[in-house]
Backbone bond lengths (Angstrom), bond angles and torsions (degrees), N, CA, C in turn:
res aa  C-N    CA-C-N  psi(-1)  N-CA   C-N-CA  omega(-1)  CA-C   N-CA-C  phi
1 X - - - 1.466 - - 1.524 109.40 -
2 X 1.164 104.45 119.89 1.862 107.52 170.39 1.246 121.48 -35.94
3 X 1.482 147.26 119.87 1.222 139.99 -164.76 1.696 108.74 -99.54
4 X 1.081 120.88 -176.43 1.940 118.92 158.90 1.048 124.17 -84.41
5 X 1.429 132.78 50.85 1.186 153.03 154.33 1.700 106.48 -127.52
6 X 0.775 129.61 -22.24 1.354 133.94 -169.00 1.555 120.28 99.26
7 X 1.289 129.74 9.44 1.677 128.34 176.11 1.193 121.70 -79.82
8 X 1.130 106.87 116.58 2.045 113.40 -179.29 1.421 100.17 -99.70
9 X 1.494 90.53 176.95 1.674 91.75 173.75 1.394 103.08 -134.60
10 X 1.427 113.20 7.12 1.882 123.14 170.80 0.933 119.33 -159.13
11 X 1.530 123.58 111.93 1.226 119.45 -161.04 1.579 95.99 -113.88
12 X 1.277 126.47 163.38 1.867 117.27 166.30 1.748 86.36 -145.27
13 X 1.361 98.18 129.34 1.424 112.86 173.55 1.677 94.80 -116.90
14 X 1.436 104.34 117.33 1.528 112.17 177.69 1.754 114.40 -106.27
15 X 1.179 111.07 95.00 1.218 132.35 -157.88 1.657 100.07 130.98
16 X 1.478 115.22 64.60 1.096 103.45 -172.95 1.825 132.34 -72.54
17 X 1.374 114.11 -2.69 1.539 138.23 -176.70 1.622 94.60 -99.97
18 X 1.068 128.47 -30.98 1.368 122.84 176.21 1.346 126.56 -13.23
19 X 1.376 160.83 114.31 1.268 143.95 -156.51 1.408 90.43 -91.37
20 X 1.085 127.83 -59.81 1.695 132.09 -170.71 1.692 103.40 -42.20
21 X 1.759 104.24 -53.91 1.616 110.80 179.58 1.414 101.28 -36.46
22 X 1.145 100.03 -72.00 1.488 116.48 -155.48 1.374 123.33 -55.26
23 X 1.376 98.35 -11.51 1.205 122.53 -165.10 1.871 98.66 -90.10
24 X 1.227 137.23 -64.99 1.273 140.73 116.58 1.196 113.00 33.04
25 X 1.286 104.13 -97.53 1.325 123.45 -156.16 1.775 102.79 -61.33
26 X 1.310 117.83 -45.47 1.611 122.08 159.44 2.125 100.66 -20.51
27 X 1.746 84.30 -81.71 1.373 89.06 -177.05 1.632 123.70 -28.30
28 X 1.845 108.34 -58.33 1.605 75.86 -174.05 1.571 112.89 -86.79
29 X 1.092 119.06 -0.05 1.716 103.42 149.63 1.175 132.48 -33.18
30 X 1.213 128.18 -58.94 1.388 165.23 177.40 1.642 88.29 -48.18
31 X 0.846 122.31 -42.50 1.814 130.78 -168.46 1.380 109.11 -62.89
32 X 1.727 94.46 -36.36 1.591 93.29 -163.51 1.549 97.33 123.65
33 X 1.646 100.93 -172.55 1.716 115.35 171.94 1.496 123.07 85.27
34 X 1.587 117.55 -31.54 1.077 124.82 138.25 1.701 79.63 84.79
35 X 1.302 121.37 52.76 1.847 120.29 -176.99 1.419 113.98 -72.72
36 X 1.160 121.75 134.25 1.672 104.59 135.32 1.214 132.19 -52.97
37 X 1.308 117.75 131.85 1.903 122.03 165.98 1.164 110.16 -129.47
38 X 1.462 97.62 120.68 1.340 138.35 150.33 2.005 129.27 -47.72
39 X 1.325 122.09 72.49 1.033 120.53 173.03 1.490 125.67 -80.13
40 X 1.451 93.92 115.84 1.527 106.68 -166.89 1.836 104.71 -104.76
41 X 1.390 124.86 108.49 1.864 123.63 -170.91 1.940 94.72 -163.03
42 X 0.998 60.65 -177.82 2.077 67.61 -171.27 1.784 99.86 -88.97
43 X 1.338 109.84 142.80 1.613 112.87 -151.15 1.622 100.46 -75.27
44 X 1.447 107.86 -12.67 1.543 94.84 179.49 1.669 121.17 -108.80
45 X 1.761 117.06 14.78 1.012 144.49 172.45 1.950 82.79 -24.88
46 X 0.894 128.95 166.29 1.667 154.91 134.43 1.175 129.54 -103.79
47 X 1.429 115.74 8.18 1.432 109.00 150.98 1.924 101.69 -112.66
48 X 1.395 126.60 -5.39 1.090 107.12 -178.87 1.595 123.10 -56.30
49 X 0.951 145.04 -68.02 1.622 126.71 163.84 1.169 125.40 -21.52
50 X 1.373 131.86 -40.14 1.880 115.90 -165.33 2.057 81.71 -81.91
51 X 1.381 137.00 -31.27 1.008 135.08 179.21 1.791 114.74 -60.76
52 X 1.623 101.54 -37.58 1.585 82.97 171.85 1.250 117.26 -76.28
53 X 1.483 110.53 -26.29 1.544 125.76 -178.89 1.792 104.51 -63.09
54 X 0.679 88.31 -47.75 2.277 91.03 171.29 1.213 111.77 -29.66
55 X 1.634 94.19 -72.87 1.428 126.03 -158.32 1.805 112.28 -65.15
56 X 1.719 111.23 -28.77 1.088 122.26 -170.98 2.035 100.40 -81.76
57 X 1.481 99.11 -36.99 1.285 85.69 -164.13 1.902 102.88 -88.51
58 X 0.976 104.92 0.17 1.571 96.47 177.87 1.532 117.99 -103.15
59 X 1.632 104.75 7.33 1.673 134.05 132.72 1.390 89.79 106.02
60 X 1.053 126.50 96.29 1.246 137.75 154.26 1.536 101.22 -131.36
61 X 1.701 99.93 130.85 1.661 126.39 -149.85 1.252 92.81 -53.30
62 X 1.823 131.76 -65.02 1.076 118.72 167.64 1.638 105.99 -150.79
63 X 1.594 92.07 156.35 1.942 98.84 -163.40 1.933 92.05 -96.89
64 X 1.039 99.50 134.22 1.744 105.44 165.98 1.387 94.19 -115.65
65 X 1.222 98.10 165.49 1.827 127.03 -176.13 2.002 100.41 -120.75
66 X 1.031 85.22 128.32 1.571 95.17 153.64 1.834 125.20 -147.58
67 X 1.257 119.65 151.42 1.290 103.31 -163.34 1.463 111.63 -99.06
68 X 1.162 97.20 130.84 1.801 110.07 177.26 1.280 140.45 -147.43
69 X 1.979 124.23 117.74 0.987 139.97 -137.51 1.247 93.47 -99.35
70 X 1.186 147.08 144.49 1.286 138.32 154.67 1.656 112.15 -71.87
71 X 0.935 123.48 -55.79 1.573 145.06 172.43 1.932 103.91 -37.90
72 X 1.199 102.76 -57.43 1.346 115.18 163.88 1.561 134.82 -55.74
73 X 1.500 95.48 39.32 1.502 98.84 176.71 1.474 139.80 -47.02
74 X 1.550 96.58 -8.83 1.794 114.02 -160.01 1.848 97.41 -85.08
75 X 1.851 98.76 -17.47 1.712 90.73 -159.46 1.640 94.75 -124.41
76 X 1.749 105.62 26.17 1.473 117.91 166.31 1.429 117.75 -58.28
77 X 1.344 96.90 -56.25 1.707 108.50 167.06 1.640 117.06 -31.57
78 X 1.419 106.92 -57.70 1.316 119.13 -155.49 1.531 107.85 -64.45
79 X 1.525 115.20 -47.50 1.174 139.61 -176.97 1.743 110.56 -76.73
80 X 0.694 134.36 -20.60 1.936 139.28 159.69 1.744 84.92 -77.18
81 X 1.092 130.52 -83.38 1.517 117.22 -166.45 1.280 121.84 -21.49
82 X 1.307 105.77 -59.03 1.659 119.81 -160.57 1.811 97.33 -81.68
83 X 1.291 122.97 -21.25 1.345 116.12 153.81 1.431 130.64 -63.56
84 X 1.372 115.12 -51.53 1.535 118.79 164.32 0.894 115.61 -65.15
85 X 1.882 130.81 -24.09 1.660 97.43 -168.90 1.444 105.81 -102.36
86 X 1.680 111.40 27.61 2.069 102.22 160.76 1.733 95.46 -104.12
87 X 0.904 105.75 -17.88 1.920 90.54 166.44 1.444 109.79 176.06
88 X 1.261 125.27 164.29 1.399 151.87 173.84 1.516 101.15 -23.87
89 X 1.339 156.05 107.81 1.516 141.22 169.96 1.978 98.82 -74.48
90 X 1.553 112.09 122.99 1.285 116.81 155.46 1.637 133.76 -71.88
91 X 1.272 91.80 -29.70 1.463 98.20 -165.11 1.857 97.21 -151.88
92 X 1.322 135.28 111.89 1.241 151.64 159.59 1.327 126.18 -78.57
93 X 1.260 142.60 72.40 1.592 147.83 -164.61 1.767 96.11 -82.52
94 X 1.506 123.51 118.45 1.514 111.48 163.74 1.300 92.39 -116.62
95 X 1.237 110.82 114.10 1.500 132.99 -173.65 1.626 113.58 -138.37
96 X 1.578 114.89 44.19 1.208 133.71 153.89 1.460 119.02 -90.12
97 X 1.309 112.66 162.76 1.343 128.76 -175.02 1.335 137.55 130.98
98 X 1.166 135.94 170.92 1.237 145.49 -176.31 1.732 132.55 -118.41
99 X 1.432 119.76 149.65 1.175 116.67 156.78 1.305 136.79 -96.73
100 X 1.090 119.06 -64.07 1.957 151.23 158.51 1.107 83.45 77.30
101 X 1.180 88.63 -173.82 1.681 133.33 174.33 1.532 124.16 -37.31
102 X 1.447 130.30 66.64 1.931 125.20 -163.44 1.509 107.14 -42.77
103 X 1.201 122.38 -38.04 1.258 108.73 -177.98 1.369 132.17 -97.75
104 X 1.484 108.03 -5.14 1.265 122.67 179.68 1.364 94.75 -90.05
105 X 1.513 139.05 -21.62 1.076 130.07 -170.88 1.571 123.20 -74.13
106 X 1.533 117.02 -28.13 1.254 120.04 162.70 1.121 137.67 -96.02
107 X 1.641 108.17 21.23 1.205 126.57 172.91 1.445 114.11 -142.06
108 X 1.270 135.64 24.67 1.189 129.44 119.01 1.512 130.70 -125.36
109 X 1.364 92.77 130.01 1.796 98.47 -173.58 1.976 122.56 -33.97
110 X 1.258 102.57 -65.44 1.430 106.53 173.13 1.205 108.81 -52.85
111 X 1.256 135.26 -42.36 1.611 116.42 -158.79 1.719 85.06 -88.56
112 X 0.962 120.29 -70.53 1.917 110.50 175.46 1.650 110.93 -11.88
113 X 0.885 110.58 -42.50 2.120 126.86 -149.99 1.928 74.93 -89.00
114 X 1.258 130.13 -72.57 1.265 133.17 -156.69 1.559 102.05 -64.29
115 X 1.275 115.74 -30.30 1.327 97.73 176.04 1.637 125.15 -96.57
116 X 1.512 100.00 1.93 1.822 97.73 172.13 1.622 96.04 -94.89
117 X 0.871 122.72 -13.34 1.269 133.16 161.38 1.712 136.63 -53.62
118 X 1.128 101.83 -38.33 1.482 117.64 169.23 1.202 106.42 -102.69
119 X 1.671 127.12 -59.86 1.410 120.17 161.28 1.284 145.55 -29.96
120 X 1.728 114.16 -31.55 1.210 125.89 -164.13 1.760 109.53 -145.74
121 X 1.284 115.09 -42.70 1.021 107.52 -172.86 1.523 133.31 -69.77
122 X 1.546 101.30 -43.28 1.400 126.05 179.11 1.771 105.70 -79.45
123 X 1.429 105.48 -47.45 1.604 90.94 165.43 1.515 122.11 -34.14
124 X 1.316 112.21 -54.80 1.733 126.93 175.19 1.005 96.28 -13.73
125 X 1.919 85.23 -86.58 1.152 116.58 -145.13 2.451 111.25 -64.27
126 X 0.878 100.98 -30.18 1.874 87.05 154.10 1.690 123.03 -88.70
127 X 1.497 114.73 -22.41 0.799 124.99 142.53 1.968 127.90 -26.43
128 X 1.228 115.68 -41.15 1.415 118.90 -169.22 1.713 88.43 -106.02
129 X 1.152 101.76 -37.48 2.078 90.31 -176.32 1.690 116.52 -90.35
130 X 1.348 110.56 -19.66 1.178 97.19 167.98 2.275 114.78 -74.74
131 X 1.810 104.95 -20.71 1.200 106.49 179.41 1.602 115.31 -76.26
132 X 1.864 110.61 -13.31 1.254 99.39 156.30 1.585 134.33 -65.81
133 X 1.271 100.87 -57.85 1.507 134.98 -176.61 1.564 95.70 -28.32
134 X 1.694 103.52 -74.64 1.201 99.33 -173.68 1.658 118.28 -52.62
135 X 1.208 116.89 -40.19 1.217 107.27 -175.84 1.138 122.23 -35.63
136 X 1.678 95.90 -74.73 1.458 109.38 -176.94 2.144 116.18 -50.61
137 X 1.295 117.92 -9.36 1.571 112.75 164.31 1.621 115.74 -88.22
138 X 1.675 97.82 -13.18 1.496 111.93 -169.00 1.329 118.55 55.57
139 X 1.278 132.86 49.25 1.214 153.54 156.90 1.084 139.13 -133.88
140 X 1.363 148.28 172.98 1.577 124.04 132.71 1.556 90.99 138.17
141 X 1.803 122.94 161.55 1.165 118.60 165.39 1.534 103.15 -134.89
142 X 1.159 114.61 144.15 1.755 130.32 177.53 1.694 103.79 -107.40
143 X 1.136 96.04 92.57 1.704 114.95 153.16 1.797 123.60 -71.88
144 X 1.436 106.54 105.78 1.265 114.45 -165.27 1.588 105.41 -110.82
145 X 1.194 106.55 115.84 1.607 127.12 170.48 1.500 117.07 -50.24
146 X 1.640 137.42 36.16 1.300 112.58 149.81 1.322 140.47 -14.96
147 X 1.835 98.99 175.86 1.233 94.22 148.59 1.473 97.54 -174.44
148 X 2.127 110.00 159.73 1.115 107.49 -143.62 1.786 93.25 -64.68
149 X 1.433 111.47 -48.49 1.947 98.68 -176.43 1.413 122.95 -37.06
150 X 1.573 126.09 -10.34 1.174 115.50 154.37 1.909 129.83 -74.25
151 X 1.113 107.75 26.12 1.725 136.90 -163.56 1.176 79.02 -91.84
152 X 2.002 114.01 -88.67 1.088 132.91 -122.38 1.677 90.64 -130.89
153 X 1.542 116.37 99.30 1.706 96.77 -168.20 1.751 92.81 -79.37
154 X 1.659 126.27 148.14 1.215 136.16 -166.25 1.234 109.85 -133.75
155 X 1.639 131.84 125.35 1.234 118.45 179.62 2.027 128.15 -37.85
156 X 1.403 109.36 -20.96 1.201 109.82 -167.13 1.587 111.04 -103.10
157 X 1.531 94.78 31.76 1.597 97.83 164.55 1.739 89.15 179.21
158 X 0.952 115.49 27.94 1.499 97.28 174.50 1.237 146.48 -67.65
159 X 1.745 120.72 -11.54 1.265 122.25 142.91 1.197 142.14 -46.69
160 X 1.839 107.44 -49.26 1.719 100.93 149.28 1.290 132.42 -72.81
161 X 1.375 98.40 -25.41 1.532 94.73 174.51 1.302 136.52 -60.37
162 X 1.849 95.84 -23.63 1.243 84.92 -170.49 2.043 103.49 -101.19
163 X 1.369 120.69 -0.66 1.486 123.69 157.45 1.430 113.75 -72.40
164 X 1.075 130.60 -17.89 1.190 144.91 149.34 1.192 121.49 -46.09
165 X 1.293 134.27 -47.71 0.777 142.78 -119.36 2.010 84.48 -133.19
166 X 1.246 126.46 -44.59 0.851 141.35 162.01 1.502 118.83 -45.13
167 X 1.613 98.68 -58.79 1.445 127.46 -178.08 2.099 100.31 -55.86
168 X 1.022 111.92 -37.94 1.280 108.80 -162.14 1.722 111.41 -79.57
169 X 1.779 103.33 -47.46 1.201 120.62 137.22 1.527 127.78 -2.64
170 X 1.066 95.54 -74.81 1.731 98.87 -176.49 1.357 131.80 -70.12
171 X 1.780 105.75 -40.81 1.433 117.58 159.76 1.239 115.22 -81.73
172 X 1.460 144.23 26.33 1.178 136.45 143.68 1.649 94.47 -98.21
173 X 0.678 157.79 -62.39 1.417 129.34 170.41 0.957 126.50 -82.60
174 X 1.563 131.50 40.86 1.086 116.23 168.95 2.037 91.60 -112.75
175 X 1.296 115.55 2.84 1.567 138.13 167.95 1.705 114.26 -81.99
176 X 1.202 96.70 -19.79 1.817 112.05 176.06 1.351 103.98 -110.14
177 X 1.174 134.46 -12.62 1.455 137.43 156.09 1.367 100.52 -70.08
178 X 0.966 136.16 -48.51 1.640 133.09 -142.26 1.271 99.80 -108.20
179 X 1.614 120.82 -7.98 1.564 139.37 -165.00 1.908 105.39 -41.31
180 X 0.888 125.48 -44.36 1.521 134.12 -166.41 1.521 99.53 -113.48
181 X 1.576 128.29 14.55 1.738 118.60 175.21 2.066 104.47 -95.30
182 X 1.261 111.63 9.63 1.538 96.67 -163.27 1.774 108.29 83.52
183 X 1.370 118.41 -18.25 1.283 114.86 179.90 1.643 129.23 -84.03
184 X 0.980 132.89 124.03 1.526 113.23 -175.45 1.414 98.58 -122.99
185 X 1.360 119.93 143.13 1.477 129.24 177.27 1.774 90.96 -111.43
186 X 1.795 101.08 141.94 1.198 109.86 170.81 1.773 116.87 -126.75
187 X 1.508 115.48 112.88 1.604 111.81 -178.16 1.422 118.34 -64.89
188 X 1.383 132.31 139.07 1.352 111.06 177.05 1.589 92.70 -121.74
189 X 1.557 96.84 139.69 1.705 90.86 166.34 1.382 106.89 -142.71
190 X 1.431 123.91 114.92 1.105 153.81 -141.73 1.688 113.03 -109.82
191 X 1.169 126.80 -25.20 1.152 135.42 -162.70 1.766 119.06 45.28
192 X 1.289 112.12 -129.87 1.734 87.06 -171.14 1.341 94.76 -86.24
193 X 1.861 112.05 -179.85 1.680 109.75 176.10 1.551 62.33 -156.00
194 X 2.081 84.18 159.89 0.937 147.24 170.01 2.127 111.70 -65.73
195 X 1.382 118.69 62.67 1.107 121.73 -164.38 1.761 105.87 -154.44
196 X 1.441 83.15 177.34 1.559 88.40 -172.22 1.530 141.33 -66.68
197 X 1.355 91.96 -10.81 1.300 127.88 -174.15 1.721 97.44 -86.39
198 X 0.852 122.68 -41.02 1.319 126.89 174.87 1.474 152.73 -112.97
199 X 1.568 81.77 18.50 1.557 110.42 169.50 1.551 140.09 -69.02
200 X 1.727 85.36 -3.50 1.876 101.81 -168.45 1.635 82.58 -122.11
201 X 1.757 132.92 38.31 1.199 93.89 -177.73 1.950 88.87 -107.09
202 X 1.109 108.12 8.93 1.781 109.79 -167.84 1.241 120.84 84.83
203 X 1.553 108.43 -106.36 1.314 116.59 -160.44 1.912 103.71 -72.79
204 X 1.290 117.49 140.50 1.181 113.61 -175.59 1.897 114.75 -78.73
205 X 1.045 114.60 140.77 1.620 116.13 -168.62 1.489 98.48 -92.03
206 X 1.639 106.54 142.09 1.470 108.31 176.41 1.326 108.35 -54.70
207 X 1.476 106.46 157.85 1.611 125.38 169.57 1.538 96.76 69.31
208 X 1.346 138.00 9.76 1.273 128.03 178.51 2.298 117.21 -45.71
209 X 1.058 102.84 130.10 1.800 85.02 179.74 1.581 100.01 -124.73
210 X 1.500 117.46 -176.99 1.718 126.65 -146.20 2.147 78.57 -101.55
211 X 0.865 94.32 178.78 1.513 101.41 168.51 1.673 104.36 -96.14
212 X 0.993 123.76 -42.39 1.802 108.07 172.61 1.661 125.22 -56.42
213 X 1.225 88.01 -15.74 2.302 114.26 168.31 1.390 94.68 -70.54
214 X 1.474 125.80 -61.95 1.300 131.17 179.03 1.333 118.77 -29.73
215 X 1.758 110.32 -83.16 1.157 150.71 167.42 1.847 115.05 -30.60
216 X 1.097 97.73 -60.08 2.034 110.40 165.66 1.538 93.46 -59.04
217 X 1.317 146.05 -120.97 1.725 138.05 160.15 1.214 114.15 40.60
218 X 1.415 104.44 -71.75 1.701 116.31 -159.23 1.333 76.86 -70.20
219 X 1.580 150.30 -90.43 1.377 141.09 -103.83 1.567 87.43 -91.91
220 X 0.934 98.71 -58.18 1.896 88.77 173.17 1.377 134.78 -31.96
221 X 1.286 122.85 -43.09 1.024 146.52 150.94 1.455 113.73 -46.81
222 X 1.349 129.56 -56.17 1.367 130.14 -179.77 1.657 101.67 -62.00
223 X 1.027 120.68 -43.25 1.357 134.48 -158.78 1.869 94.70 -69.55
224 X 0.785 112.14 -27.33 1.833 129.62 -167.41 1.568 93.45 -95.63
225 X 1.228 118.36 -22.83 1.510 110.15 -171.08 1.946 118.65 68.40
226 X 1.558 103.37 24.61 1.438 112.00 158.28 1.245 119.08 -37.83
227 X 1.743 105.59 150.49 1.868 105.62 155.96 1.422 91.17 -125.19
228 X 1.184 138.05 53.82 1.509 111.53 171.30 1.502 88.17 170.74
229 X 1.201 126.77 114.55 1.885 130.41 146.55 1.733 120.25 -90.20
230 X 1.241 120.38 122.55 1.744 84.55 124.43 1.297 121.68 -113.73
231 X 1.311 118.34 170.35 1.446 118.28 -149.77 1.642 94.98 -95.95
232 X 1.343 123.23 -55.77 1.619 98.51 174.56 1.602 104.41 -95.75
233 X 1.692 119.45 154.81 1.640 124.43 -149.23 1.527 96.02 -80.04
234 X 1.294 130.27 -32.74 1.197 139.59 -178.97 1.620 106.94 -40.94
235 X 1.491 120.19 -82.70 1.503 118.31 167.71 1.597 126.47 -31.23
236 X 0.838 106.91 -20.75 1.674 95.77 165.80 1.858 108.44 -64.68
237 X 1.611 112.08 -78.43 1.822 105.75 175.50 1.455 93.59 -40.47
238 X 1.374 139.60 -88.22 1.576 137.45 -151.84 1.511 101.37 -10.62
239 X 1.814 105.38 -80.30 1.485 109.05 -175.81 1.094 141.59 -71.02
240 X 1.822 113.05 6.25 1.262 119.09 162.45 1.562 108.31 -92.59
241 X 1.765 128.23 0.10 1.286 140.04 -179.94 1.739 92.90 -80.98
242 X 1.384 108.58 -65.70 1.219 111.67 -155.53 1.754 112.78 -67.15
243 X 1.399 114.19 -32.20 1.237 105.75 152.16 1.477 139.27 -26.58
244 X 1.279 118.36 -57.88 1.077 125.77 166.28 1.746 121.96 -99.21
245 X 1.378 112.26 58.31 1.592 134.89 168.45 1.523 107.38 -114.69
246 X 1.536 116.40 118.15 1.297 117.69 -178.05 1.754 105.29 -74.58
247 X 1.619 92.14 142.91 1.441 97.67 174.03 1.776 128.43 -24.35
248 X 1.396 88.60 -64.80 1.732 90.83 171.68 1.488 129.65 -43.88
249 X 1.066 106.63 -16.62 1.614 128.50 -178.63 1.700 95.46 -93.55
250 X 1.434 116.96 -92.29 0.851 123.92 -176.23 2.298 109.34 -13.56
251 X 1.201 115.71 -49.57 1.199 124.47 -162.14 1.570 103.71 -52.97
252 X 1.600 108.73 -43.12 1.665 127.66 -165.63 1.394 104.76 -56.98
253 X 1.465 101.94 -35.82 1.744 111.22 -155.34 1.960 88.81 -78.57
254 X 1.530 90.57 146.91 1.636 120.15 -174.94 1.355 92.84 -96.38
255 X 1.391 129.63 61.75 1.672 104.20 160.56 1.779 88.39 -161.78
């Protein structure tokens, strides 16, 4: 069971190559507790090894592998089982997902469909079984990978933005569902980071932060018993500004 310092003794980061995850999961090492982690990614990932290798040397007691599709929602079930039934999960990070292409995304069907799909759908869907699981142990916390463009959906990303945006949606109440189980779900919304995923985007976006900025945030936050971050303090006013910007406005703005 996660203590008030932050030490688990089972962590499952689902998106197990995740840089942000991984990034995390360092952190509550760093805490102490000496956890098992559970890496949950598809078994032929090519970054999965230097990730167990991460995770092993920044001392976590021991890293297991399990394989997991996002797309593969049918064998979601199967894969949360076989995680809970070698021990109690403390801490659940779903820190999968995608960006692609903004403009290719609303103009072709499949890649649109694949990315509300990883963005939104499959989150749900472990999303709703990891909020059983825990129940029924009556413990546990679900760290959910936002992000701030799910605030303010914007023409220049509005396909993710707006599964995002969905995605964030659900695990804030699905943390007010679970409100009285011992369970707490925590949203993180991070805006851009410093990762792999976002290394081909060029020009750097204001307020951009490192993933160990992330990672420090997120666990802190858990440790506080949060339902909601953002990771730098600034984006909170921003997206309660941009909320209330009429369309016509909204159009002018370059971001």
């Amino acid at each position: 069971m996660l203590n008030a310092v932050g030490q688990a003794q089972h962590i499952l980061l689902l998106g197990g190559t995740s840089d942000i995850g991984l990034a995390i999961v360092r952190e509550f090492l760093v805490r102490g507790g000496n956890p098992v982690v559970t890496l949950a990614a598809r078994e032929n990932s090519p970054r999965l090894d230097a990730a167990v290798e991460e995770v092993r040397a920044a001392g976590a007691r021991e890293v297991r592998v399990i394989d997991f599709d996002a797309f593969a929602v049918d064998k979601h079930e199967g894969v949360i089982d076989a995680v809970f039934a070698e021990d109690d999960v403390d801490v659940a990070i779903v820190a999968f997902g995608t960006l692609g292409d903004q403009e290719e995304l609303w103009q072709n069907q499949q890649a649109a469909v694949a990315s509300a799909q990883t963005n939104y759908t499959a989150p749900v869907s472990v999303g709703v079984l990891l909020g059983q699981k825990m129940k029924e142990q009556g413990h546990g916390t679900i760290i959910a990978m936002s992000s701030v463009a799910g605030m303010k959906v914007r023409r220049s990303n509005f396909v993710y933005g707006s599964a995002k945006a969905g995605m964030d949606g659900f695990y804030m109440q699905l943390g007010e569902a679970l409100r009285d189980s011992g369970v707490n779900v925590l949203v993180v919304r991070p805006g851009q980071v410093r990762t792999k995923m976002t290394a081909d985007l060029g020009k750097e976006a204001p307020l951009t932060v490192d993933k160990e900025e992330v990672a420090k945030a997120t666990v802190d936050a858990v440790v506080k018993k949060k339902t909601a971050i953002f990771v730098h303090p600034l984006f909170g006013p921003i997206s309660l500004v941009l909320q209330h910007i009429p369309a016509p406005i909204m159009r002018r703005l370059s971001f």
